[in-house]
C-alpha positions as CSV (number, residue, x, y, z in Angstrom):
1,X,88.1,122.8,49.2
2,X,87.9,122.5,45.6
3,X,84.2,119.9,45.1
4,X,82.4,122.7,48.3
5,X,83.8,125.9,45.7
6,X,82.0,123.8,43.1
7,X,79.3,122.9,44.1
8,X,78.7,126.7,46.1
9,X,79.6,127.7,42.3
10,X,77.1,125.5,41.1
11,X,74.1,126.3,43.4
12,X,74.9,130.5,43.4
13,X,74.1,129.9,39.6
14,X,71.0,128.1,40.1
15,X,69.7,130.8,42.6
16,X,70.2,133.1,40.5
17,X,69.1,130.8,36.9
18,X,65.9,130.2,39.0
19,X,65.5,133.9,39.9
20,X,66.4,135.3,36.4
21,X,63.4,132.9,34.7
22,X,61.2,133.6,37.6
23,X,61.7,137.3,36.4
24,X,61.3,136.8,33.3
25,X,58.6,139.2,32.4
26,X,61.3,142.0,33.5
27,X,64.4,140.0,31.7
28,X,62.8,139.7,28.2
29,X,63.3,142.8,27.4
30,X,67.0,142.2,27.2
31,X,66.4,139.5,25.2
32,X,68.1,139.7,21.9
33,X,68.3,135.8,20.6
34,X,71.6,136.0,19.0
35,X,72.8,133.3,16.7
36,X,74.7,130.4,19.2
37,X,77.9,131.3,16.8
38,X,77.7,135.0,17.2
39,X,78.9,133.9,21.0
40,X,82.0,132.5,19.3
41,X,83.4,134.6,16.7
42,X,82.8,138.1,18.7
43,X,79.7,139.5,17.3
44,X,77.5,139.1,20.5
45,X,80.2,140.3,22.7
46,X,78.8,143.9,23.1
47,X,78.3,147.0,26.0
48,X,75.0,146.4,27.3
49,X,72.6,149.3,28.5
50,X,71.3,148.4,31.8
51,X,71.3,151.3,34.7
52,X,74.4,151.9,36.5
53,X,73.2,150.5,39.7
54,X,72.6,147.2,37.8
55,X,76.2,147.0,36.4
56,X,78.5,149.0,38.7
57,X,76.7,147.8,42.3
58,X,75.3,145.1,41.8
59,X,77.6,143.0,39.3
60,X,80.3,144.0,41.6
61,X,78.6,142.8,44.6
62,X,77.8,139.1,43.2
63,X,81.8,139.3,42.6
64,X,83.0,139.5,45.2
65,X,80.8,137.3,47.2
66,X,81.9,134.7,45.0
67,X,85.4,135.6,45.3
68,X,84.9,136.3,49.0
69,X,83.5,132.2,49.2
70,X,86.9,131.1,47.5
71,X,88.9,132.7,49.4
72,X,87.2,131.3,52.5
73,X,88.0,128.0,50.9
74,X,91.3,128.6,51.3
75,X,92.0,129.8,47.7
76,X,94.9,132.4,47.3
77,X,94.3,135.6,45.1
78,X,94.6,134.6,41.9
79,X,93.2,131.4,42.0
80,X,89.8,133.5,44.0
81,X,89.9,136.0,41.3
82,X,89.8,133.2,38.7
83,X,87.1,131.4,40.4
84,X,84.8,134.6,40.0
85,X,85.8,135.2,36.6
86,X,84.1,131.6,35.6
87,X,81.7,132.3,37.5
88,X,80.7,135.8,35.5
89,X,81.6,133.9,32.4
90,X,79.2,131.1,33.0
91,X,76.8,133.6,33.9
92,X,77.0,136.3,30.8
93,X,77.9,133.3,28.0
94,X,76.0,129.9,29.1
95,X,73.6,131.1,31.3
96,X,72.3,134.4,29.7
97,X,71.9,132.7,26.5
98,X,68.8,134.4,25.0
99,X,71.2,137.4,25.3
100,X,74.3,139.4,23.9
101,X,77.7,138.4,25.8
102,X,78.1,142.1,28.2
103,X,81.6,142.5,27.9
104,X,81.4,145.2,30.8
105,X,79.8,142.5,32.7
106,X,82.4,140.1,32.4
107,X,85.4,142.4,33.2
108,X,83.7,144.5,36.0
109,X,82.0,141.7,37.9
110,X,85.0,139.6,38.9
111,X,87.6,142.9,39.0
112,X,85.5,145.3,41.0
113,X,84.6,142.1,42.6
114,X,88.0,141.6,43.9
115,X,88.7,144.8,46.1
116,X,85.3,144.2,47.7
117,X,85.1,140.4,48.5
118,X,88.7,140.6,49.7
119,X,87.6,143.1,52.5
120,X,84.8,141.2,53.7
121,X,86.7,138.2,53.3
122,X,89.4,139.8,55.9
123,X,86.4,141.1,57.9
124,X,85.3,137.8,58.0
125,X,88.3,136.2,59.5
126,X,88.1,139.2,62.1
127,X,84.5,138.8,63.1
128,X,85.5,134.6,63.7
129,X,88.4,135.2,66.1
130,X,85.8,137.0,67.9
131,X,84.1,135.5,71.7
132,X,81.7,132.8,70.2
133,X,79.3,133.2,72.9
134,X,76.7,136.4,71.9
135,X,73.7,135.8,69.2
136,X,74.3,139.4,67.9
137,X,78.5,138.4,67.0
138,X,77.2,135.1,65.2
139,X,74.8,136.9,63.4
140,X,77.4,139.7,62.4
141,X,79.8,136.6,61.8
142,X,76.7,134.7,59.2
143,X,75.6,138.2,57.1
144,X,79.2,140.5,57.1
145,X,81.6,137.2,56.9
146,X,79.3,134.2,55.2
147,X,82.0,132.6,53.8
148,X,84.3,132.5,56.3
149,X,81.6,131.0,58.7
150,X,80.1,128.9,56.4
151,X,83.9,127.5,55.8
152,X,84.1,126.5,59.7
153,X,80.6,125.2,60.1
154,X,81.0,122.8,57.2
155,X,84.3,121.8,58.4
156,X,83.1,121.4,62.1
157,X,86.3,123.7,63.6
158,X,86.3,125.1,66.4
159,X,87.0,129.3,67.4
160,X,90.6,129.7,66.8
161,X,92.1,130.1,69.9
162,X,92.7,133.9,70.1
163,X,96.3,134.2,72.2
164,X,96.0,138.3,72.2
165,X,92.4,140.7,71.9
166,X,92.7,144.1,70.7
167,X,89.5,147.0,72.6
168,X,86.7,145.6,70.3
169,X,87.7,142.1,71.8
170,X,88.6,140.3,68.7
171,X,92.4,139.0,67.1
172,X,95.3,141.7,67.5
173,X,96.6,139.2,64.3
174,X,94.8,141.5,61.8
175,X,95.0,145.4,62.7
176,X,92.1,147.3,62.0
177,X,90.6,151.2,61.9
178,X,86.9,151.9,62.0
179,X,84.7,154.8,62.4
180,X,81.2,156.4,61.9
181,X,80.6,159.7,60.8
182,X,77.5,162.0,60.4
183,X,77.3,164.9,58.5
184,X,75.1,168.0,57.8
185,X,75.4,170.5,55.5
186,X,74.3,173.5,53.2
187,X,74.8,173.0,49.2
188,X,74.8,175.9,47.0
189,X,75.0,175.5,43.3
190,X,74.5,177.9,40.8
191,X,71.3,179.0,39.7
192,X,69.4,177.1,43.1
193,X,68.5,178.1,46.6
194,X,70.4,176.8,49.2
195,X,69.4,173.4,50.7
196,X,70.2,171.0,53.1
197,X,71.9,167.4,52.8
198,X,72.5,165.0,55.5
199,X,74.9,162.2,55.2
200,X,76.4,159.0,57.0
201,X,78.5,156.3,56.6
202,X,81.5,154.5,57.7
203,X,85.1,153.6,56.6
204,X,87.0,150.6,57.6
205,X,90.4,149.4,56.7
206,X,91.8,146.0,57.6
207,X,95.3,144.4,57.2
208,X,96.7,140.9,57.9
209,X,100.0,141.8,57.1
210,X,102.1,140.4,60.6
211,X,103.3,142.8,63.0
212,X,101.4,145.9,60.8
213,X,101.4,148.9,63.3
214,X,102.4,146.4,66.0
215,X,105.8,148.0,68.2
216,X,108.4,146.3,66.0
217,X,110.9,147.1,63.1
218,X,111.1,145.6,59.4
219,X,110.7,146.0,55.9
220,X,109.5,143.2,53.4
221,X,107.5,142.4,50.4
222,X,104.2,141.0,50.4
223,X,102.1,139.5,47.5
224,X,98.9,138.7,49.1
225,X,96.2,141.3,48.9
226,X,97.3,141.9,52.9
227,X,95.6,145.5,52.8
228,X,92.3,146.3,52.5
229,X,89.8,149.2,52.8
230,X,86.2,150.1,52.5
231,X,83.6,152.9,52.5
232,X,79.6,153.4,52.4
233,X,77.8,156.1,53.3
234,X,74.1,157.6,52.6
235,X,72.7,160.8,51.9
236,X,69.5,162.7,51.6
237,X,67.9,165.9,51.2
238,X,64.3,166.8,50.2
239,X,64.9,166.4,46.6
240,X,66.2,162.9,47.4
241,X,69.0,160.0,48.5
242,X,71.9,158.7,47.5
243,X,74.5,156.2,48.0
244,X,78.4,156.2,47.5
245,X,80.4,153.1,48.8
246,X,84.5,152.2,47.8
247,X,86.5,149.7,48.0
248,X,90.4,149.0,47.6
249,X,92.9,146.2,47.9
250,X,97.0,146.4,47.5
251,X,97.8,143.6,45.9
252,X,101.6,143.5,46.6
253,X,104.2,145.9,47.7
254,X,106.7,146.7,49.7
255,X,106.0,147.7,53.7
256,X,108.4,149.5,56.1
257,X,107.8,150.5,59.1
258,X,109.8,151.3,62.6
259,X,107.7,151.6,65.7
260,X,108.3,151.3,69.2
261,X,106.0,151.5,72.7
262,X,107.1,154.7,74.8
263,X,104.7,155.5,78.1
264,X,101.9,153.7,76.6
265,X,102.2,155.5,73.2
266,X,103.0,153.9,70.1
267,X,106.0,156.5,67.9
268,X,107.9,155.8,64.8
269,X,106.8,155.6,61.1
270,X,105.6,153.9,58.3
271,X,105.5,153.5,54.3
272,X,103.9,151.5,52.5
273,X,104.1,151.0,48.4
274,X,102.7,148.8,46.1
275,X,99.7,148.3,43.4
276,X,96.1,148.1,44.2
277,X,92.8,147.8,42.5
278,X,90.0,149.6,43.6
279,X,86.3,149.8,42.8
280,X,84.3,153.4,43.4
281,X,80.4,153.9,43.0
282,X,78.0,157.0,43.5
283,X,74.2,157.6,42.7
284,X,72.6,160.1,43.6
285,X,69.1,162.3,43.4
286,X,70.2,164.2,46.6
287,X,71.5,167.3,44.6
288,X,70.5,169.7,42.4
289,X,71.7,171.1,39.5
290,X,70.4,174.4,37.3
291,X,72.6,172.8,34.1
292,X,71.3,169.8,34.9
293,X,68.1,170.4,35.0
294,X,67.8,172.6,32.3
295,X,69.5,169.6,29.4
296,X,66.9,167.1,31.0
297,X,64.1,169.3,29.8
298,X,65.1,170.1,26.0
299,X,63.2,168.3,23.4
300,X,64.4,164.9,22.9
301,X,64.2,162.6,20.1
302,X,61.0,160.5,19.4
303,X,62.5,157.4,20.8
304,X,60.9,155.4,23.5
305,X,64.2,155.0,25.3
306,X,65.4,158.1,25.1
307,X,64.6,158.9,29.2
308,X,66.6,162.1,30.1
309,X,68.1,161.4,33.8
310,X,69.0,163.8,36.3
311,X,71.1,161.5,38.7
312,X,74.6,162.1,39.5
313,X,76.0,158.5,38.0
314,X,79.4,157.4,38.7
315,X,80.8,154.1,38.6
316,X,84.7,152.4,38.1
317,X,86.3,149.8,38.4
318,X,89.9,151.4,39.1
319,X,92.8,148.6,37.4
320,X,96.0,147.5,39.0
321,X,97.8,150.7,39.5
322,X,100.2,152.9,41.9
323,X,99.0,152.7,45.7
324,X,101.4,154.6,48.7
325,X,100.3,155.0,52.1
326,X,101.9,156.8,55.3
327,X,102.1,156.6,58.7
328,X,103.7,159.0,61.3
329,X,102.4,158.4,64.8
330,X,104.5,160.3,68.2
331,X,103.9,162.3,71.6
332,X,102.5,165.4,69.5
333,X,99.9,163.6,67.8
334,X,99.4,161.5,64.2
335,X,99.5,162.1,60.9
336,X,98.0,159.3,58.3
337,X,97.9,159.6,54.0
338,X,97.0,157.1,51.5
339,X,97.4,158.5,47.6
340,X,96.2,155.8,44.8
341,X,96.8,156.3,40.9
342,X,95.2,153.8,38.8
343,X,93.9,153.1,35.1
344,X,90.2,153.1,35.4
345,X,87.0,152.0,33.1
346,X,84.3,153.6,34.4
347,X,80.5,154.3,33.8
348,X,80.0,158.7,34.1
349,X,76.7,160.6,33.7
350,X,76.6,163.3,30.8
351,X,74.1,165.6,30.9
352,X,75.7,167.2,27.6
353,X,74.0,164.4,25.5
354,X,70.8,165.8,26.2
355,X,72.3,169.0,24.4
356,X,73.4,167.2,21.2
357,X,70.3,165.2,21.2
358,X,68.2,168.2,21.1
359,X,70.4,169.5,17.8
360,X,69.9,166.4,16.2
361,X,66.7,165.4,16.7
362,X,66.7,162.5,13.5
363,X,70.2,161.1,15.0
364,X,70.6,158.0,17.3
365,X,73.1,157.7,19.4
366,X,74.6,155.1,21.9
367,X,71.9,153.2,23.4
368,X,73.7,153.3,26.6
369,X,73.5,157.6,26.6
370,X,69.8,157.8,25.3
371,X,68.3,154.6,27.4
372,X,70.2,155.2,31.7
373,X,72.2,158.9,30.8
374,X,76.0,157.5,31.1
375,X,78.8,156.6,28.9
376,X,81.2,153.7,29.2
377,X,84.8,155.1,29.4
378,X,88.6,154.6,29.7
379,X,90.4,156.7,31.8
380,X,92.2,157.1,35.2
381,X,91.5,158.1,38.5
382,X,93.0,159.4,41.4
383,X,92.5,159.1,45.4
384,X,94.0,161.2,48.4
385,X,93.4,161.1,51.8
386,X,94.8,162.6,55.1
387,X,94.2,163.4,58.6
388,X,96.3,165.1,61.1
389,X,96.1,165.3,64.5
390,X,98.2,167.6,66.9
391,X,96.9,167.2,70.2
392,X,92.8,167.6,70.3
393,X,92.9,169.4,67.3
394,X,91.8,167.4,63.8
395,X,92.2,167.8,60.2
396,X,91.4,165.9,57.0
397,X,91.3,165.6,53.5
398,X,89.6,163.9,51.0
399,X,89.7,163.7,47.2
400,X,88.9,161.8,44.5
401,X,89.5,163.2,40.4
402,X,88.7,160.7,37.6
403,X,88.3,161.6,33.7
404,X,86.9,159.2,31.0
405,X,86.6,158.5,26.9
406,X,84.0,157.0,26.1
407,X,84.5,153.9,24.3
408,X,83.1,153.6,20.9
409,X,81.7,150.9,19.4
410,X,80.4,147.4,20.7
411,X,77.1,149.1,21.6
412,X,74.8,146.5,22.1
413,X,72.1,147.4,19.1
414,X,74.5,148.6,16.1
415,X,71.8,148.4,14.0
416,X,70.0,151.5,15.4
417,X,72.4,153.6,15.2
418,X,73.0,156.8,13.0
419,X,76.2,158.3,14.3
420,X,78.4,156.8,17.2
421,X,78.8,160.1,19.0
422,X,82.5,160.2,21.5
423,X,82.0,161.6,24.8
424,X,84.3,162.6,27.3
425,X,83.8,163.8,30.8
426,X,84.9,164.1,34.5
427,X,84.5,164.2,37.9
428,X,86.2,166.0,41.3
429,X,84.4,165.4,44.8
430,X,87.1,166.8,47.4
431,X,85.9,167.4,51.3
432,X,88.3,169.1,54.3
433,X,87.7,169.3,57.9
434,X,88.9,171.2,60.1
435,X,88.0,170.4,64.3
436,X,88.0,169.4,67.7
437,X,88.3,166.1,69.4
438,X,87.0,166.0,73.1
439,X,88.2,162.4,73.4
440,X,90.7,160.6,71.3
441,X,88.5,158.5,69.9
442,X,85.6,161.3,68.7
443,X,86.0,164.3,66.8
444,X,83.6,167.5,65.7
445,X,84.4,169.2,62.7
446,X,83.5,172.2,60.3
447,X,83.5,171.0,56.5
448,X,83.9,172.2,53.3
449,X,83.3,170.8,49.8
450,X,83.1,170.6,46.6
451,X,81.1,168.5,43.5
452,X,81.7,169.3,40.1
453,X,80.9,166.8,37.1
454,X,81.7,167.8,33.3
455,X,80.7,166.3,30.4
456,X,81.0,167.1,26.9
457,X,79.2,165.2,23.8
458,X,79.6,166.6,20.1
459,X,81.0,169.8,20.7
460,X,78.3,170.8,23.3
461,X,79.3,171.2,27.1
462,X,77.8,170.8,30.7
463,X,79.0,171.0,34.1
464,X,77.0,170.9,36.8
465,X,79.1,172.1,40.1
466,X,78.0,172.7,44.0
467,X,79.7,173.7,47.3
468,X,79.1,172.7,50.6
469,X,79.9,173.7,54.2
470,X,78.4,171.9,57.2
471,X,79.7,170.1,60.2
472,X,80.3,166.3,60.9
473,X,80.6,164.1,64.1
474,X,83.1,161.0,63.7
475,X,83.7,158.0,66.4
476,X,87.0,156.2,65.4
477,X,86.8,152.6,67.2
């Protein structure tokens, strides 16, 4: 439907034109009035310096709703990922005209985008192959799979006719693996008393890849983003929340797989390898760190946007990169991994800055660094995750390792600066379990964990590191 992606094109940017001059007491701030040929010849194309929630949640977001609303028009991958690009580009270099081109806006928006508007795109076409007869599924169908309905309302379609129902009572055409999980547990970090942090959330993978996991044998390629995955979850303590949420999509590969049905239980294997591109965020004031804590109060700078911030701040978009997953399912139990490798550019906090701005009081750095606390990075990153189950007892593990340069240059008010300090950094969040499961589909299990970010910014050094050991509850459905 090429004239309704137009035209939903065309009135997404006029929401949001109308919105960003009904704002416009907030926006002028940003407003740099560059010369109209500065847009041409490079010289406005720059890093801008808005928070991290701004350009690694919410740019990503807009993405891949747009993408997610081409695809539902019946556009393939590349053609949906193009239609966001434009989309961003229209936004950041007609639109936004009273300021600087944001080059991270224009690369993150549409390629973070893509991992997360595929998933709800597939979810989507889940939620419609659903029973069309309940007010709560058509509203689940209108907010969690808008384009999708949207496509079959305009069209006047009717429910697809639905020839097999998996035990959520929707299509067995695109398999599926959901769960819930709540968590409580004691941090320690050194130099604070112990506290408590409460967390939940839920995963959720989807693939339209036919016969996936179905009792059947073969091995082929596949080229069209058929796996998708995706992961929020919340968490608060009494020094504050956060919120983490990820997203990934194989692009292409190669699957295998030989199952077969024995006595009601599906056996055999799986492998699956291709590339994927992911998109990983985290924000939080839930923790607490002595390091921390202690750069955030040394004497600054006199400048009025130099605001010391004591967030944990991680955002990526994770480029096209390795992806291999693994399936081994039999009488004894299950055992599931997915392992992801990918070239990443990536927003990181580094509390180390407030170190080197406290030596050099008369210097400005990065506007980025002294305005939100994080640096704009190249890098790579790197996912695990398993879970084993022998009879009612569980297992997991989770990790995720990522470790940035910053990138120099392009900051988005050159004239201000002194000295274009480099900064480097990383990150390691890993989590095991370690339980019981009274039913198949529900599971108790003791945790532990760890934290630890690192950042280091003209020769001075910070990491800020915790522990954690608590116990979760998690319903796979």
């Amino acid at each position: 439907h090429h004239a309704r992606s137009w035209l939903e094109m065309g009135a997404g940017l006029g929401l949001g034109t109308a919105g960003y001059w009904a704002l416009m007491r907030r926006n002028v701030a940003d407003w740099d009035n560059p010369d109209p040929l500065s847009r041409f010849d490079g010289s406005a194309w720059v890093l801008d310096n808005n928070s991290i929630g701004v350009n690694f949640l919410g740019h990503p977001a807009t993405g891949g709703l747009s993408y997610s609303f081409a695809r539902a028009n019946h556009y393939g991958v590349a053609a949906a990922f193009g239609y966001s690009f434009t989309t961003s580009f229209l936004w950041e270099f007609v639109i936004e005209f009273k300021e600087k081109v944001s080059l991270n806006d224009v690369g993150v928006t549409p390629g973070a985008g893509l991992p997360l508007g595929e998933f709800f795109y597939k979810l989507g076409l889940y939620l419609d192959s659903g029973h069309h007869d309940a007010l709560g599924w058509d509203i689940a169908r209108g907010v969690l799979g808008s384009g999708v309905a949207l496509d079959r309302w305009l069209d006047g379609r009717p429910p697809p006719n639905v020839r097999s129902r998996d035990k959520l009572g929707f299509s067995t055409a695109i398999w599926h693996d959901f769960a819930a999980r709540y968590g409580s547990s004691l941090v320690q970090s050194p130099g604070e008393a112990s506290y408590a942090r409460h967390a939940a959330g839920v995963t959720a993978r989807l693939v339209t890849l036919e016969g996936y996991g179905k009792p059947t044998r073969f091995g082929r390629g596949f080229y069209g983003a058929e796996l998708s995955s995706f992961a929020l979850e919340a968490e608060a303590s009494h020094y504050g929340w956060g919120l983490s949420t990820f997203a990934d999509t194989t692009l292409a590969g190669y699957h295998a797989q030989r199952f077969e049905r024995a006595g009601g239980t599906l056996r055999g294997g799986s492998i699956t390898v291709g590339t994927s591109v992911g998109f990983a965020y985290l924000r939080s004031t839930a923790n607490r760190y002595e390091g921390v804590e202690e750069a955030v109060a040394l004497r600054g700078p006199t400048l009025k946007y130099h605001v010391p911030n004591r967030r944990e701040q991680y955002g990526a978009f994770q480029l096209p990169g390795v992806a291999v997953d693994a399936r081994l399912l039999g009488n004894w139990g299950s055992f599931e991994a997915e392992a992801r490798l990918q070239p990443s550019f990536a927003g990181l906090g580094a509390a180390a800055f407030y170190d080197w701005a406290a030596a050099n009081p008369d210097e400005v750095s990065k506007h980025i660094l002294h305005r939100q606390g994080y640096f704009y990075g190249w890098g790579a990153a790197s996912t695990i995750a398993a879970r084993l189950a022998l009879g009612p007892l569980r297992a997991g593990f989770q990790l995720l390792y990522g470790a940035y340069r910053s990138q120099d240059g392009r900051d988005r008010h050159p004239e201000q600066l002194t000295v274009d300090t480099p900064a480097r950094g990383d990150l390691l969040r890993y989590r095991a379990s370690l339980g019981v499961a009274p039913r198949s589909d529900v599971s108790v299990s003791f945790e532990l964990g760890e934290r630890r970010f690192s950042s280091s910014v003209g020769g001075f050094e910070r990491t800020a590191r915790s522990t954690e050991q608590g116990i979760a509850a998690e319903w796979r459905f």
